[in-house]
Phi, psi and omega in degrees: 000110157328114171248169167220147175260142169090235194218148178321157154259169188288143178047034194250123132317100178247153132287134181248200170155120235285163190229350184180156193218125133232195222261044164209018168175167173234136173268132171252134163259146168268101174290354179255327155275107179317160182060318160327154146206169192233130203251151171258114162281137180306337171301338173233051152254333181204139184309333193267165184302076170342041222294317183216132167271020164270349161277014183256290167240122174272146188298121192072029136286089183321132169223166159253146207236151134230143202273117198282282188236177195221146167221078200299328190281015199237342171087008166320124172222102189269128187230186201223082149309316165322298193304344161310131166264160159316329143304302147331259196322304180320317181281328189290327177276007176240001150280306192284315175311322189284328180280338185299297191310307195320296195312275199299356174277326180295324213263345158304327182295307172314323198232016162262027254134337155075048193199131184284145176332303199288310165296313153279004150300319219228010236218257199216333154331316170271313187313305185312309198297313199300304195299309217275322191106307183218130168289349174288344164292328204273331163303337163292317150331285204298350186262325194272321183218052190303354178270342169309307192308326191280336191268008172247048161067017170279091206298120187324275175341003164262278188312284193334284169308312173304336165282319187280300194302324211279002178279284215284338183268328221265095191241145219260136161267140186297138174221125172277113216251115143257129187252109175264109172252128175270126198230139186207157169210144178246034187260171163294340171261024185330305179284313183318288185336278174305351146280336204265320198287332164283334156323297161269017123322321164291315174305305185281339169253348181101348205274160177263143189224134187215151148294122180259294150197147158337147328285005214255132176224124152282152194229119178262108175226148175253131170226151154269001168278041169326318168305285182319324204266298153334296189285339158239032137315316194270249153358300166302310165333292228305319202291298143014281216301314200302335197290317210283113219248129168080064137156181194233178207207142160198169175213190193188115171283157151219165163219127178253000000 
């Protein structure tokens, strides 16, 4: 089970699960925080008119919540169904599965370091959610970018364990980079030219080029990098296009 330390802020999307309904609220455990709990007023299940809030919620249901006020000395915690789109709750339940995978890489880290899940939690598991937001951005950092980690205050003797799980758990889905380069030439040889200039594009990169129509050619690369696979898709284009003498070039990234 996915933890956080203290209490939600006022407008954090939590997963709940309701523990008990009477016929003016539904009681909550706040699952990422232990020991919380939270209340849903009948007024905040639905935008539509409430005749019983049990067609509404069920007991030992799980929802994404957002959380209205906090009242840590009194242990209040006022929460929202309404307020949520159907997007939200869809994403917030697809943040807490990526916090799941984190939590178990975090408890590998734990047991590469000779420290139980509950130590390495208070070690670097919170620390991570408070810099990062989510420990699944910082595993991502360590497997994409370990020295950001290091410049937000993460101890090297971390990162260092943390580049190695997240190499072995993290497997990057394949993305496809489609490039439409629009190509000319104003000479009589026009077309040789533009045969000769894709040609070595294929040669030297490597890229796949199809024809779509005059003057438009597609250029296809599969990366697990996308940023990175862009940003030098751009930069080999950009340099390319500066070669091409007697006529003009231009291109337009997509990623499918």
């Amino acid at each position: 089970m996915v933890k956080r330390k203290g209490f939600p802020s006022e407008g954090e999307v939590v997963l709940v699960t309701v523990r008990n309904i009477t016929p003016y609220s539904a009681l909550c455990s706040i699952d990422e925080y232990p020991g919380k709990e939270g209340m849903i007023h009948v007024s905040e299940v639905s935008g539509k008119w409430v005749r019983d809030i049990r067609n509404f919620v069920k007991q030992d249901k799980q929802y994404a919540a957002k959380v209205l006020r906090v009242d840590e000395e009194r242990g209040h915690i006022n929460l929202s169904l309404k307020r949520l789109s159907k997007k939200d709750s869809e994403r917030k339940i697809q943040d807490y599965k990526n916090e799941e995978r984190a939590e178990k890489m975090l408890e590998m880290v734990g047991k590469e370091l000779n420290l139980p899940l509950e130590k390495i939690y208070e070690e670097l598991g919170y620390d991570l959610q408070e810099t990062f937001g989510d420990m699944f951005i910082a595993f991502n950092l360590a497997l994409e970018d370990p020295e950001k980690l290091a410049r937000r205050g993460v101890d090297k003797k971390y990162i260092k364990v943390m580049e190695k799980i997240a190499k072995e758990t993290i497997k990057k889905k394949e993305v496809e980079i489609k490039t439409v380069l629009e190509l000319k030439f104003f000479t009589g040889d026009g077309v040789n030219k533009i045969k000769d200039f894709l040609d070595h594009l294929h040669e030297k990169y490597k890229w796949e080029i199809r024809y779509i129509s005059a003057p438009r050619y597609s250029i296809e690369i599969k990366t697990n990098s996308p940023k990175q696979a862009q940003r030098d898709l751009r930069e080999k284009l950009e340099k390319e296009i500066l070669t091409v003498k007697d006529g003009e070039a231009d291109f337009k990234i997509g990623v499918e």
